[in-house]
C-alpha positions as CSV (number, residue, x, y, z in Angstrom):
1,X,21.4,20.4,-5.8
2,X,18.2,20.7,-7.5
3,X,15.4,23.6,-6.6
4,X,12.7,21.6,-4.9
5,X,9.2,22.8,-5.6
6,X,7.8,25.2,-3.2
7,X,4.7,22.6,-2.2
8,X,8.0,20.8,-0.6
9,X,8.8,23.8,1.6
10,X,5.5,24.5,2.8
11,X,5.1,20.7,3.9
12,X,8.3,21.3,5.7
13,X,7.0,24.3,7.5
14,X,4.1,21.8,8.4
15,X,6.1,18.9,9.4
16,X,7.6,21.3,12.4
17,X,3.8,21.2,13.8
18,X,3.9,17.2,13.8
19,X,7.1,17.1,15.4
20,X,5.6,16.4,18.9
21,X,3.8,13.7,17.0
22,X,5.3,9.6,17.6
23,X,6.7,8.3,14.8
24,X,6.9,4.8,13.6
25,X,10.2,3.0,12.1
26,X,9.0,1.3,8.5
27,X,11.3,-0.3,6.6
28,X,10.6,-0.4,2.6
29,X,12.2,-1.3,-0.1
30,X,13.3,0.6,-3.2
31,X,15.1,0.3,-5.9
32,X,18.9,1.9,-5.6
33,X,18.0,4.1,-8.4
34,X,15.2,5.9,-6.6
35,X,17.0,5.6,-3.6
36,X,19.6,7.9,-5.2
37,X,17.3,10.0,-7.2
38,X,16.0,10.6,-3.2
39,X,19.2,11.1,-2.0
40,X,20.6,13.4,-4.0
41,X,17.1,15.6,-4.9
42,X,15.6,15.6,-0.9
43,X,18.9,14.6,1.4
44,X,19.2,11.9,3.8
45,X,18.1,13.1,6.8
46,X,14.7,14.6,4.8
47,X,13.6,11.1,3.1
48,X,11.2,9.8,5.4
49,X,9.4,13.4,5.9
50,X,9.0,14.0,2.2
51,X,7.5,10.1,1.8
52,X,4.9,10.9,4.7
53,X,4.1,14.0,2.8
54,X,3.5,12.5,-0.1
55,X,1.5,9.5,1.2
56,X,-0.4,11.6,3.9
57,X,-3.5,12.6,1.8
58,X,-3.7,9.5,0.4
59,X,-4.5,7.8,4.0
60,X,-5.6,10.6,6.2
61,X,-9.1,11.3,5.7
62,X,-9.2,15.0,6.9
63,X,-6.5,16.1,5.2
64,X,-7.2,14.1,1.9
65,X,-10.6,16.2,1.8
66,X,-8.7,19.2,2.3
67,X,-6.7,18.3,-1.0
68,X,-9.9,17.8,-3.0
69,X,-11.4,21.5,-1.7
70,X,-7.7,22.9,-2.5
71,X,-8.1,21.1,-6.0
72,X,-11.9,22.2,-6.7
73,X,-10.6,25.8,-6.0
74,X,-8.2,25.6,-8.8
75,X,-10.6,27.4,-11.3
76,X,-7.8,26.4,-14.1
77,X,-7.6,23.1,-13.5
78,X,-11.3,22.4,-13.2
79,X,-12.0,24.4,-16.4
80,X,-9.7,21.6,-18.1
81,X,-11.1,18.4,-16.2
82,X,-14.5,19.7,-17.2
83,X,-13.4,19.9,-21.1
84,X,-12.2,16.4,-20.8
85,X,-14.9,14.9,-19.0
86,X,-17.2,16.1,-21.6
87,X,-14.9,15.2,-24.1
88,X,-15.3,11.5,-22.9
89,X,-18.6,11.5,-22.7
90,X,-19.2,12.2,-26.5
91,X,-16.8,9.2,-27.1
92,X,-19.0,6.8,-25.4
93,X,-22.2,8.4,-26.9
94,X,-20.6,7.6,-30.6
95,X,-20.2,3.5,-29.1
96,X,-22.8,1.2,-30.5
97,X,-25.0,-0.7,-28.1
């Protein structure tokens, strides 16, 4: 079995905070190929978990703010979005009007 990132343990440390918390049944569909990709790379029982954790930040205010403070601390990765932002902006000064 494939070595899942550590991001993937620490949101499973996490989850065991929200257990207490009620929990819908939602029913999507996927293609078999993911399904297996899933299966194999997360297990059976840990599916659902690892789709909330994905899709959390992306629909939970708090904790998607909390992802863009984590994010602005990566000195590394700012240093490289600021190099490409100003990148862009040359491209569009070159544009005719």
């Amino acid at each position: 079995m494939p070595t899942l990132p550590s991001k993937y343990y620490i949101i499973a440390i996490k989850h065991k905070a929200r257990e207490a918390q009620m929990h819908k049944k939602l029913t999507i569909n996927i293609e078999e190929q993911v399904y297996e990709g899933l299966y194999k790379v997360v297990g059976k029982g840990d599916i659902s978990q690892f789709i909330e954790d994905i899709v959390r930040p992306y629909v939970i205010k708090n904790e998607l703010d909390a992802a863009y403070k984590q994010m602005a601390a990566d000195e590394e990765r700012e240093g490289e979005a600021l190099e490409w932002a100003e990148a862009l902006v040359g491209d569009v000064m070159d544009e005719p009007r």
